[in-house]
GUSE-332664 format. One line per 10 residues: number of its first residue (from 0); for each residue x, y, z of N, C-alpha, C. Coordinates in nm, 2 decimals. Each point is the difference from the previous one (the first is absolute). Layout:
! GUSE-332664
NUM	X,Y,Z,X,Y,Z,X,Y,Z; ...
This chain:
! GUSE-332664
0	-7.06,-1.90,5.84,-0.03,-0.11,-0.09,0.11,-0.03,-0.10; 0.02,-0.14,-0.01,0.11,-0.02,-0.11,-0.04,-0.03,-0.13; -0.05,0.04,-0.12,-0.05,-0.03,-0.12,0.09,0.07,-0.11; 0.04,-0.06,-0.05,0.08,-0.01,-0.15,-0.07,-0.09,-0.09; 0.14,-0.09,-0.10,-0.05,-0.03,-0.12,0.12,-0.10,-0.05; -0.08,-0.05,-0.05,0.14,-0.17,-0.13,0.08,0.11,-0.05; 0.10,0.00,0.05,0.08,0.11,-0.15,0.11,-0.07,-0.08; 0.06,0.02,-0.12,0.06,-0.08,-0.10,0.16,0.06,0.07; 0.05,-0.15,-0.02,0.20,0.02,0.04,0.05,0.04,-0.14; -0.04,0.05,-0.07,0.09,0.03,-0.16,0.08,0.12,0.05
10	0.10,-0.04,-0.01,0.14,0.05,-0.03,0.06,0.01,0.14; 0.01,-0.12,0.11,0.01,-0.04,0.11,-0.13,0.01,0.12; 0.02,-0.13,0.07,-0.05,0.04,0.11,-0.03,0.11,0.06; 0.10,0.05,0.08,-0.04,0.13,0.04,-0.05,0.14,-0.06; -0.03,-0.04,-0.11,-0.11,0.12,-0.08,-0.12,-0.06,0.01; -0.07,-0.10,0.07,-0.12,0.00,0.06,-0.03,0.08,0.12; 0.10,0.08,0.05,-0.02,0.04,0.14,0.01,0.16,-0.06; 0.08,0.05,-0.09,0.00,0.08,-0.07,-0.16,0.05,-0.06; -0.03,-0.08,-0.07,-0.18,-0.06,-0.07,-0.08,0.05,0.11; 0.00,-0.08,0.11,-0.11,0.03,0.10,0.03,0.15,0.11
20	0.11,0.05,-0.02,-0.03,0.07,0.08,-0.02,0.15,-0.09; -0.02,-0.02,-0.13,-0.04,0.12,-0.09,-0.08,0.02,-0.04; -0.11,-0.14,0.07,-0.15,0.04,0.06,-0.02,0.01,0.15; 0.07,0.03,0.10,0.04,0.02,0.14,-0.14,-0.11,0.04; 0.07,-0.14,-0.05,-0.03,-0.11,0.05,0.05,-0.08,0.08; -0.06,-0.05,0.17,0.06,-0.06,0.11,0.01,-0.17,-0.03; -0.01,-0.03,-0.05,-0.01,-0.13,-0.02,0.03,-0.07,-0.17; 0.05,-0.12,-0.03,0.05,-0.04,-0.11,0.03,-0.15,-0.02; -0.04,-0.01,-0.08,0.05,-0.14,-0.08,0.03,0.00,-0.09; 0.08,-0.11,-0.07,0.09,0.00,-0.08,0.04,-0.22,-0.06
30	0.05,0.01,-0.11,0.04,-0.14,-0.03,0.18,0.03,0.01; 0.05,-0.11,0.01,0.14,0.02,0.02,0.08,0.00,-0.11; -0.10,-0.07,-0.14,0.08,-0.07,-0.12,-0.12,0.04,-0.06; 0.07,-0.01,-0.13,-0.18,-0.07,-0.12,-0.09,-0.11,0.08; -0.07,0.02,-0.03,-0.10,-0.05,0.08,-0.05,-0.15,-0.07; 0.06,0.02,-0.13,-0.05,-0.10,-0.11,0.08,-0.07,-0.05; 0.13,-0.02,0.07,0.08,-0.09,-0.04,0.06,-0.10,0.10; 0.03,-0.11,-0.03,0.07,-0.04,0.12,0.18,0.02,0.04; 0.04,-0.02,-0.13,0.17,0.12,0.03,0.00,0.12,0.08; 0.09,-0.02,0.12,-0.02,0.09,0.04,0.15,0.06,0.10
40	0.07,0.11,-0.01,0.10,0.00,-0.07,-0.01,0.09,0.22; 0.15,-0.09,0.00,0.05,0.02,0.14,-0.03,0.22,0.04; -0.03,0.02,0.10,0.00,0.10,0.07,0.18,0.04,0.00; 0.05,0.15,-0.03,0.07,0.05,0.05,0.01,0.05,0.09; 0.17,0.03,0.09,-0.03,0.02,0.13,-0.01,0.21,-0.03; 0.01,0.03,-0.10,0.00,0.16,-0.03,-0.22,0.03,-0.02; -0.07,-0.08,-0.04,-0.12,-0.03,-0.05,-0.08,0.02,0.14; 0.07,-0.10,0.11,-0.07,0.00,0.11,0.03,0.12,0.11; 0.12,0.02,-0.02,0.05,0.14,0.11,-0.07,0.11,-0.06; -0.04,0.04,-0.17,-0.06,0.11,-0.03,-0.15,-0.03,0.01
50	-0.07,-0.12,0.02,-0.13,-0.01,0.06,-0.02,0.07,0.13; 0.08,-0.03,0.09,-0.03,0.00,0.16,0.07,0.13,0.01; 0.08,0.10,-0.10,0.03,0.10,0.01,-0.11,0.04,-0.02; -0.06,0.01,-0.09,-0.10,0.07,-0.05,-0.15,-0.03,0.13; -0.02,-0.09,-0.03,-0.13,-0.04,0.10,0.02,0.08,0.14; 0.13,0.01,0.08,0.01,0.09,0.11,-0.05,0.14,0.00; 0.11,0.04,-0.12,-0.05,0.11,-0.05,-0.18,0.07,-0.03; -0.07,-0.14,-0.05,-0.12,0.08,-0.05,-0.09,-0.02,0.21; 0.08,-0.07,0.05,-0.08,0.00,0.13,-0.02,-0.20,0.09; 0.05,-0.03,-0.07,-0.03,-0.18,0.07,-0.08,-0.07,-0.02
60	-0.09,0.09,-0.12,-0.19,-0.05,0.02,0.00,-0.13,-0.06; -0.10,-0.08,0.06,-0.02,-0.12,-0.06,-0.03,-0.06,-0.16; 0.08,-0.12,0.00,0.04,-0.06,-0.15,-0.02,-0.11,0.03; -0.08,-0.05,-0.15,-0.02,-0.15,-0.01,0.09,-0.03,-0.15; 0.04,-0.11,0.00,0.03,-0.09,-0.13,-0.15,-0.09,-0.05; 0.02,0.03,-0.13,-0.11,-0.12,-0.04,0.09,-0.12,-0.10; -0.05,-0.07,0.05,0.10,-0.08,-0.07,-0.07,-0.06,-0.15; 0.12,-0.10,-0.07,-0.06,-0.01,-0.17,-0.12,-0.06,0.04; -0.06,0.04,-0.19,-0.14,-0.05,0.00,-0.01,-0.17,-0.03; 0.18,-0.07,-0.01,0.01,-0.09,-0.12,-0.03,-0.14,0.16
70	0.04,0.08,0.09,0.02,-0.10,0.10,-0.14,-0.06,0.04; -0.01,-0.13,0.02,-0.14,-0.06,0.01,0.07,-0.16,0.12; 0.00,0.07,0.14,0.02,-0.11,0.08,-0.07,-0.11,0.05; -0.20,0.04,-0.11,-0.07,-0.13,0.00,-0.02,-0.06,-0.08; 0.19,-0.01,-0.13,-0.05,-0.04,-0.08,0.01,-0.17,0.00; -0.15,-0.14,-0.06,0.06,-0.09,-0.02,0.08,-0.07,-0.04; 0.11,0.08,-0.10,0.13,-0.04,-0.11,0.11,-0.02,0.11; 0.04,-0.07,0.01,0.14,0.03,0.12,0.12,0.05,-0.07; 0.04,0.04,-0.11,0.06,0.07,-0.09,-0.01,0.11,0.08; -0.13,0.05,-0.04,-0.05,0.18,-0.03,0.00,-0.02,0.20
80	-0.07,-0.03,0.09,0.01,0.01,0.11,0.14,-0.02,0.06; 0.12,-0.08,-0.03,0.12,-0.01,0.08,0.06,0.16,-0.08; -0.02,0.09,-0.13,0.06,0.11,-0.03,-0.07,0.07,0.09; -0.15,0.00,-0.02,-0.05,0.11,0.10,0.06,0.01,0.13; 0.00,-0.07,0.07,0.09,-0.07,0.10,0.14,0.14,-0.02; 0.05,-0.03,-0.04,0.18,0.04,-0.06,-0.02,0.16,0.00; -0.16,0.00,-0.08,0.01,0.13,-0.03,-0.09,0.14,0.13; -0.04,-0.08,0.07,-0.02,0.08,0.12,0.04,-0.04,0.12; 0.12,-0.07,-0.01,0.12,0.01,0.13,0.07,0.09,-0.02; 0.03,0.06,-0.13,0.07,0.11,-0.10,-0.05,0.12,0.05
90	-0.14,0.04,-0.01,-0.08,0.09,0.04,0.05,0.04,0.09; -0.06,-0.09,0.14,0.01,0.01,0.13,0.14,0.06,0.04; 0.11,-0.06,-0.08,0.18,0.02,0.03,0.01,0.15,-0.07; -0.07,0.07,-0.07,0.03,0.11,-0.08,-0.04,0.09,0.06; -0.18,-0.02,0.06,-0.08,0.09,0.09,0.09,0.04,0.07; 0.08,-0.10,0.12,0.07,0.04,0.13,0.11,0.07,-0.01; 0.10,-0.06,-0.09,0.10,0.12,-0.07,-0.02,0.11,0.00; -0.14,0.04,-0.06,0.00,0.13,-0.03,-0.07,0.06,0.15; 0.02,-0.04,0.09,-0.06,0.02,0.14,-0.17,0.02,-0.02; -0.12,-0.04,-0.10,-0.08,0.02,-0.04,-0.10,-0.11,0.11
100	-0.10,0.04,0.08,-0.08,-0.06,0.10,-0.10,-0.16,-0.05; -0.03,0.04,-0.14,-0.12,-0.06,-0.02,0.04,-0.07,-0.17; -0.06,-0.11,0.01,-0.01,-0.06,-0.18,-0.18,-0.04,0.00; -0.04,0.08,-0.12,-0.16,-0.06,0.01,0.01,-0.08,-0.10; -0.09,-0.13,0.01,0.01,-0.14,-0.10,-0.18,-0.01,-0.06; -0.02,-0.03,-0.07,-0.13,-0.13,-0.04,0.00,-0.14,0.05; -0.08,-0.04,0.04,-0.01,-0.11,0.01,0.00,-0.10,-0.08; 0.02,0.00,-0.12,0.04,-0.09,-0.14,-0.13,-0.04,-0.07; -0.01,-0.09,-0.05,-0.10,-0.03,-0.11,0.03,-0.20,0.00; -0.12,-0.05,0.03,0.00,-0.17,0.03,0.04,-0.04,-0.11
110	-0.05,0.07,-0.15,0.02,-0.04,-0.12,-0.11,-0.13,-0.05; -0.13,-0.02,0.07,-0.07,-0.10,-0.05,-0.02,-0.14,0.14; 0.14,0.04,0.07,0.06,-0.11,0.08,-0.15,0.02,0.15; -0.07,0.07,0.01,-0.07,-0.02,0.14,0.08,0.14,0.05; -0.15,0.04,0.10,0.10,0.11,0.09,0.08,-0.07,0.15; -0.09,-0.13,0.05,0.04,0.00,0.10,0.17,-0.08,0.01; 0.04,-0.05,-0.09,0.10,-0.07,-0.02,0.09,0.14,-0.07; -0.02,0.06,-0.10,0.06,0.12,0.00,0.04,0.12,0.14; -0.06,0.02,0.10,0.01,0.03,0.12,0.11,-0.04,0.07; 0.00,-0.17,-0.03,0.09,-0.04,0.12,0.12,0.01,-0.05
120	-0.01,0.01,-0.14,0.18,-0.01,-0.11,0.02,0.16,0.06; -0.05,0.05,-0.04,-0.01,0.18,0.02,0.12,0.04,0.14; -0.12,-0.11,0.08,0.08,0.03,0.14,0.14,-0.05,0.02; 0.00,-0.13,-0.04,0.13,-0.07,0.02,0.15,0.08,-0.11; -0.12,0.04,-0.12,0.16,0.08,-0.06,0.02,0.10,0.03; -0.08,0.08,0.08,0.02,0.15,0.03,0.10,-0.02,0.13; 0.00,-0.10,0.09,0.08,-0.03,0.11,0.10,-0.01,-0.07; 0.04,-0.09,-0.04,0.13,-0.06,-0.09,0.08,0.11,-0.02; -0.06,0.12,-0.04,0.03,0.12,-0.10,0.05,0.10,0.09; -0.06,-0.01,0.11,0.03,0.07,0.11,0.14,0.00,0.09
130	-0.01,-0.20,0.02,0.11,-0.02,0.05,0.16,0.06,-0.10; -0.07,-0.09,-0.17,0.12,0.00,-0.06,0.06,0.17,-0.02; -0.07,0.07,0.01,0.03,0.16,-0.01,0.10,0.08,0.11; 0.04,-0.09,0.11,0.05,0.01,0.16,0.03,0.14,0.03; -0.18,0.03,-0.05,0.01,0.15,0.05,-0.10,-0.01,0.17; 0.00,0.12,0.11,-0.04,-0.02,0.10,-0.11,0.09,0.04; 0.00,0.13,-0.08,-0.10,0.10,0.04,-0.08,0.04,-0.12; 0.01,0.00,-0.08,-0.11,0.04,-0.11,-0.15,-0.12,-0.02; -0.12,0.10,0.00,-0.12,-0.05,0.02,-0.06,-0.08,-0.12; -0.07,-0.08,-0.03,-0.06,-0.02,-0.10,-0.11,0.00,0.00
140	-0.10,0.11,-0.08,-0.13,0.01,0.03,-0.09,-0.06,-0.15; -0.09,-0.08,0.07,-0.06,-0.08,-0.10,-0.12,0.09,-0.07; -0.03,0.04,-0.09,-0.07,0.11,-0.12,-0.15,-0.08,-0.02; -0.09,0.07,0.05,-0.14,-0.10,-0.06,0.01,0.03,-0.16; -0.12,-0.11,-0.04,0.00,0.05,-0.14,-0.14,0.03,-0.08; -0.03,0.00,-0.08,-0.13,0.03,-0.08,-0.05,-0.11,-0.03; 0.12,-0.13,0.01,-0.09,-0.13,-0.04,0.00,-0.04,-0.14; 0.05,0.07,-0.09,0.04,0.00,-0.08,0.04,-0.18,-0.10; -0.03,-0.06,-0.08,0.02,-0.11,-0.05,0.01,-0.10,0.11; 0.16,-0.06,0.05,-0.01,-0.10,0.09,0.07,0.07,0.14
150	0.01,0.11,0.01,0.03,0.03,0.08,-0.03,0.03,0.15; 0.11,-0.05,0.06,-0.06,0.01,0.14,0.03,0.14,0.10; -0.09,-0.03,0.07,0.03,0.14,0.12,-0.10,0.07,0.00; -0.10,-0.01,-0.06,-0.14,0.05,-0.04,-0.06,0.04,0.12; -0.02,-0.11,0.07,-0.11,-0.02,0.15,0.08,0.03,0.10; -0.01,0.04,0.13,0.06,0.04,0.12,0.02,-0.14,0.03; -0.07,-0.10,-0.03,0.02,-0.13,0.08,0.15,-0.06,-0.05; 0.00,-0.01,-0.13,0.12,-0.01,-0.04,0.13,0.08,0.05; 0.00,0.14,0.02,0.09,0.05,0.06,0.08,-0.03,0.16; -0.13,-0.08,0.05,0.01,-0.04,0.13,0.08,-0.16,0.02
160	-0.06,-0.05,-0.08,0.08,-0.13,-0.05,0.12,0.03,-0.01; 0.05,0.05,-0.11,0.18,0.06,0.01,0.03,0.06,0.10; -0.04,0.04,0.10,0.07,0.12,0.05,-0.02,-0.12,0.17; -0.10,-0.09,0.00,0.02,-0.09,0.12,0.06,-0.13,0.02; 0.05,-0.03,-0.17,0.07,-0.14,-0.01,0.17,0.04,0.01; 0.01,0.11,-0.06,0.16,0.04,-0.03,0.06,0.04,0.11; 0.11,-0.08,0.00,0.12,-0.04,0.13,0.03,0.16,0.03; 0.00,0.11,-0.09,0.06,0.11,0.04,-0.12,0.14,-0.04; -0.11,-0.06,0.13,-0.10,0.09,-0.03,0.01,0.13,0.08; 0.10,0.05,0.08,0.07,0.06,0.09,0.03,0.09,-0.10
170	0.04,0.00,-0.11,0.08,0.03,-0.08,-0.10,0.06,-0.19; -0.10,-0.06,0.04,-0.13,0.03,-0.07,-0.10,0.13,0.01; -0.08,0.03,-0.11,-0.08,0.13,0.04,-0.10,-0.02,-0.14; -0.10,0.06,0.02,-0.07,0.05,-0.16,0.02,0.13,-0.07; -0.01,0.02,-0.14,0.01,0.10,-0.03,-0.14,0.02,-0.13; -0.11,0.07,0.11,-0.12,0.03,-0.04,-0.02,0.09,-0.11; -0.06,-0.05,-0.12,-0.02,0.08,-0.12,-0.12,-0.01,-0.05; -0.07,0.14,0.04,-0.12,0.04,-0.03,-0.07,-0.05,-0.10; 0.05,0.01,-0.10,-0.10,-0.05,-0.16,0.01,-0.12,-0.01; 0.10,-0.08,0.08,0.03,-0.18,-0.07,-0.14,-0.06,0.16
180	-0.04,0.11,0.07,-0.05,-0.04,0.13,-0.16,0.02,-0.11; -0.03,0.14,-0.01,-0.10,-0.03,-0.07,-0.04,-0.05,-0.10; 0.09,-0.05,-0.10,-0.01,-0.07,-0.12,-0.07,-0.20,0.04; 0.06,0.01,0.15,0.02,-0.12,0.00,-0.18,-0.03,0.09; -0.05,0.11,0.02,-0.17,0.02,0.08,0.01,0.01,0.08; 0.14,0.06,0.06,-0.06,0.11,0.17,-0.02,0.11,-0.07; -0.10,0.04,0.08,-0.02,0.13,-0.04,0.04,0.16,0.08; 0.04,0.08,-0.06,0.07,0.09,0.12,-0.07,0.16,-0.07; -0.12,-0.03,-0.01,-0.04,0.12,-0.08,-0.08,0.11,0.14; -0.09,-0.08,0.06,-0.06,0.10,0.10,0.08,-0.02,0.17
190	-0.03,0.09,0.08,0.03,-0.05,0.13,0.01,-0.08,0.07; -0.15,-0.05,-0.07,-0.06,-0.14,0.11,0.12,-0.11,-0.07; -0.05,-0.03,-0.12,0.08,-0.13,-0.09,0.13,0.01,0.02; 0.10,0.10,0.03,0.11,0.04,0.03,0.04,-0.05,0.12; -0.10,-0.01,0.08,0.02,-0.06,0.13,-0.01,-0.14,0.04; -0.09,-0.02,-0.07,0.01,-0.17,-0.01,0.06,-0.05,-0.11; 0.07,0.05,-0.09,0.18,-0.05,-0.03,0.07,-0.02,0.09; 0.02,0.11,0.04,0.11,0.00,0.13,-0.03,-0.13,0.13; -0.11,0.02,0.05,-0.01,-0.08,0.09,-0.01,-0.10,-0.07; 0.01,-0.05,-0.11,0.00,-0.19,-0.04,0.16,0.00,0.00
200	0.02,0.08,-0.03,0.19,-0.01,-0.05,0.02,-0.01,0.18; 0.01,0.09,0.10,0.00,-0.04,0.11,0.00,-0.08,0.10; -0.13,-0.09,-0.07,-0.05,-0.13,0.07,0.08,-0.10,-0.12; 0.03,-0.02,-0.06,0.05,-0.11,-0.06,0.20,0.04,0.05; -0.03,0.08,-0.03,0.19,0.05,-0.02,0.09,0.05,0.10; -0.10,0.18,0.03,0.09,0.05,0.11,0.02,0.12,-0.05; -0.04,0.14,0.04,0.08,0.12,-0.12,0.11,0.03,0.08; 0.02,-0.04,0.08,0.15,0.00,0.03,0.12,0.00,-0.12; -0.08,-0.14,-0.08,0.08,-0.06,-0.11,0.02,0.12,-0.13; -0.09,0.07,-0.01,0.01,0.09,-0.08,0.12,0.12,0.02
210	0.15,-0.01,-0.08,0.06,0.07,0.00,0.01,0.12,-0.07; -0.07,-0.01,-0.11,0.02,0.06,-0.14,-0.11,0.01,-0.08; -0.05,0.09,-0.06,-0.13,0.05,-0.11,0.05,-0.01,-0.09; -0.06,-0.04,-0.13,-0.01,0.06,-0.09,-0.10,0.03,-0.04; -0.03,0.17,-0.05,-0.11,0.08,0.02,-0.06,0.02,-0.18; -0.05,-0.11,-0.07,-0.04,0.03,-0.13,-0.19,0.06,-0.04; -0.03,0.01,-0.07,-0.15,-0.01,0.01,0.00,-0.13,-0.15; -0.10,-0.01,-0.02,-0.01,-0.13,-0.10,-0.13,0.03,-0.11; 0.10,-0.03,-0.09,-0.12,0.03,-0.14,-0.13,-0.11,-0.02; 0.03,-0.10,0.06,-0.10,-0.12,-0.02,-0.07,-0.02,0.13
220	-0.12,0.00,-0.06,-0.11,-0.09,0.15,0.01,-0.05,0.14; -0.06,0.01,0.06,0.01,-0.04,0.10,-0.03,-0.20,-0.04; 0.16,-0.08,0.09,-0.03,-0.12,-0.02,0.04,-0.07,-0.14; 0.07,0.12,-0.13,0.03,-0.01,-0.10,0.08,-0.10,-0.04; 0.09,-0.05,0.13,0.16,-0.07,-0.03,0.02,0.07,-0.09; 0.06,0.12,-0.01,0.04,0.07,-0.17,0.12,0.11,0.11; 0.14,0.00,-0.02,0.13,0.08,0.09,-0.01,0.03,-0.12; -0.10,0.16,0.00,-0.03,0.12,-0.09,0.03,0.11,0.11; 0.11,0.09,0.02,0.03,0.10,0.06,-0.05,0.08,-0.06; -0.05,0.16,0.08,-0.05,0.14,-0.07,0.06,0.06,0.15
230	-0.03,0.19,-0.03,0.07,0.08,0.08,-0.10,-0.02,0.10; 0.04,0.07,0.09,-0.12,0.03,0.10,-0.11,0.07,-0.01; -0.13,-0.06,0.04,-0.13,0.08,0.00,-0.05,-0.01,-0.16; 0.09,-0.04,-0.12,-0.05,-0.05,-0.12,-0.05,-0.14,-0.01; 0.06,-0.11,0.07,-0.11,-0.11,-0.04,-0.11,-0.05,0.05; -0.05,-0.10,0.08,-0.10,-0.07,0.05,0.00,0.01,0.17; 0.13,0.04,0.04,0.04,0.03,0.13,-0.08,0.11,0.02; 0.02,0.09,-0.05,-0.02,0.11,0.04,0.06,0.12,0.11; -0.01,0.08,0.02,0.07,0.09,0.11,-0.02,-0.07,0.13; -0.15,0.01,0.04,-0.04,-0.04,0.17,0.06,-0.11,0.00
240	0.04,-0.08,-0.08,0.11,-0.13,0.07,0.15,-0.01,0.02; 0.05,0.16,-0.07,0.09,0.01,0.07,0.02,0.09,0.13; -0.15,0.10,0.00,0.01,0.10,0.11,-0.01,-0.10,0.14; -0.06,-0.15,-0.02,0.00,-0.03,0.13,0.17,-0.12,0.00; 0.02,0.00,-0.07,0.13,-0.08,0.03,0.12,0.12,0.04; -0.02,0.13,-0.06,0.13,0.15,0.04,-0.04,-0.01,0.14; -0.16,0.01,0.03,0.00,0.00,0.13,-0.05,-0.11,0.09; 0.07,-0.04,-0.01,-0.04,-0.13,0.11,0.14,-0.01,0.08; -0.01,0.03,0.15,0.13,0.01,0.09,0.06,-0.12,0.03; -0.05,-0.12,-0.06,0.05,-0.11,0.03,0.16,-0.02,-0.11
250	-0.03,0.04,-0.12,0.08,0.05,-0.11,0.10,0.10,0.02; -0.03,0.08,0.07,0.06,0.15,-0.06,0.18,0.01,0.04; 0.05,-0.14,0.04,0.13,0.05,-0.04,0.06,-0.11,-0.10; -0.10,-0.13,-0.06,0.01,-0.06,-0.10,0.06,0.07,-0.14; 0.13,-0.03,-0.08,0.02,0.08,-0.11,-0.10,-0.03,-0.10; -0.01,0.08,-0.10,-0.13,0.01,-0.08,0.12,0.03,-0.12; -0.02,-0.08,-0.13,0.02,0.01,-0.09,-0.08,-0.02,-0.18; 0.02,0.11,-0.04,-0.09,-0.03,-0.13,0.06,-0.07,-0.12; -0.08,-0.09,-0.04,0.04,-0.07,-0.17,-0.06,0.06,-0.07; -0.08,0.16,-0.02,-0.08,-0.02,-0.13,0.03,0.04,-0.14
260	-0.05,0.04,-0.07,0.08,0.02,-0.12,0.08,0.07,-0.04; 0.13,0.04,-0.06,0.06,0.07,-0.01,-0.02,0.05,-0.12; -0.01,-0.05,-0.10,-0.02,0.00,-0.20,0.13,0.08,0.00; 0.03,0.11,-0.09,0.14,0.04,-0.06,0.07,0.10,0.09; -0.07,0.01,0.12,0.06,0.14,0.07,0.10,0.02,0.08; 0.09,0.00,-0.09,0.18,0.03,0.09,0.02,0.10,0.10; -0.13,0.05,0.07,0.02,0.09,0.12,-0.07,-0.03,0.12; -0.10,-0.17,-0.04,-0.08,-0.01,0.08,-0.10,0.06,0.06; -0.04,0.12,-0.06,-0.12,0.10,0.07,-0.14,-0.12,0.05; -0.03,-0.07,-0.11,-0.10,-0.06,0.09,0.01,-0.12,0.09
270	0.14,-0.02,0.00,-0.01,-0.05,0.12,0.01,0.13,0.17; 0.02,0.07,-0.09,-0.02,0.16,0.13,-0.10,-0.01,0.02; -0.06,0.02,-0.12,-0.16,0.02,0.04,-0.09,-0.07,0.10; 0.02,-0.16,-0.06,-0.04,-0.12,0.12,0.03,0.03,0.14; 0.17,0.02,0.04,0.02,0.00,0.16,-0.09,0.15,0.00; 0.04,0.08,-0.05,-0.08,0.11,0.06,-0.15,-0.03,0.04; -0.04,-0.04,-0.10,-0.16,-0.01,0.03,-0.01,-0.12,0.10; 0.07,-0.13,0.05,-0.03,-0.05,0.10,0.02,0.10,0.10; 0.14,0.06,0.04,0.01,0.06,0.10,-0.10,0.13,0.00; -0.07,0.07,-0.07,-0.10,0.05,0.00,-0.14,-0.08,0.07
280	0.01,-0.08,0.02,-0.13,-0.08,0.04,0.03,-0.04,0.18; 0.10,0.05,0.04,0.01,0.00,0.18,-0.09,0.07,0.01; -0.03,0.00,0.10,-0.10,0.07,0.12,0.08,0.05,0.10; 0.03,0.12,0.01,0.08,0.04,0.16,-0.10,-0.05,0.09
């Protein structure tokens, strides 16, 4: 199983790989810059050789990029959407550099504007973004969400929309996150309901499409629209929703990564705690 965790690039990139493997974690994500700015200051060629030194070193395990939170490619300002634009062709050109497989996005926020017209801007600038980036192998997996204000990605149906209009859907994947799924009223608490998540996401999408987890539990309600992360087996999720996602063979070589809270702890233990306790929940 590959499951790790978001870990912080402070004091270079490759002390995320450092981070994750001092919780002997297989798997990892990471932002490439502040995540909250749009300045964003060229890659060194010393920055990237000590990533991919390092990442060898801890083993080759799977990495995603998430890209900024500032970017909104369904926005209706053509201002703020031709930056967004600018600013995840950047992404995409940084991911590959760093030989890194995967960039996970949001699907943006309509701003008031309609979802279905926000969809089709979404798709047309996320292409744009792709071409302008003239990168050839890094994935872009589109992130459900909790639904949160105006934002889109909520429903599987929407995910399917982006992922069947865009010119470079070859090149497309989802990146499934447990709490933004249940926040948004799938529910993934018992067996049964667990299963018919899966099979709607199936029948609309494909879990082929599914590259990537993120494995949170959620402080808020089922159906809440509230992207309220908690650890595992503490919030509304509960354990049995993740014992049947650790074990489900359809998954099991899907990377699995956690967002949950960190609060002050410069050693990470609870994020140990988390992977341990998912990887405690296999079944030989």
């Amino acid at each position: 199983m590959y499951i790790g965790a978001h870990m912080p690039i402070t004091g270079g990139i490759d002390k995320a790989v450092d981070r994750i493997m001092s919780i002997n974690g297989t798997a990892l994500q990471i932002f490439t810059h502040n995540q909250r700015q749009w300045k964003v200051n060229p890659l060194e060629n010393e920055t990237v050789d000590a990533f991919k030194k390092r990442r060898q070193e801890w083993g080759n395990y799977p990495v995603s990029v998430h890209d900024s939170y500032l970017i909104n490619l369904a926005s209706p300002k053509p201002e703020n959407a031709l930056k967004s634009v600018k600013a995840f062709a950047q992404e995409l050109a940084r991911t590959e550099r760093l030989g890194i497989e995967y960039v996970v996005t949001h699907p943006g926020s309509h701003l008031g504007s309609g979802k279905v017209e926000a969809l089709e801007r979404y798709v047309a600038n996320i292409d744009l973004a792709i071409a302008m980036s003239e990168t050839e192998e890094v994935m872009v997996l589109i992130e459900n969400t909790a639904g949160q204000g105006t934002n889109l990605g909520s429903r599987f149906g929407e995910l399917a929309t982006i992922l069947e209009d865009s010119g470079y859907t070859d090149r497309m994947g989802v990146c499934f996150d447990t709490c933004h799924a249940f926040a948004a009223g799938y529910d993934l608490r018992s067996p049964e309901t667990y299963n018919q998540v899966f099979d709607r996401f199936d029948q609309l999408i494909g879990l082929d499409f599914i590259r990537f987890f993120h494995l949170n539990d959620c402080k808020e309600d089922l159906g809440a629209h509230k992207d309220r992360h908690e650890n595992i087996g503490k919030g509304k999720i509960g354990i049995e929703g993740f014992r049947s996602l650790i074990n489900d063979a359809r998954f099991s070589t899907i990377p699995k990564v956690i967002e949950t809270p960190k609060g002050e702890d410069i050693n990470f233990e609870s994020d140990r705690m988390n992977i341990d306790l998912l990887r405690s929940l296999k079944v030989e």
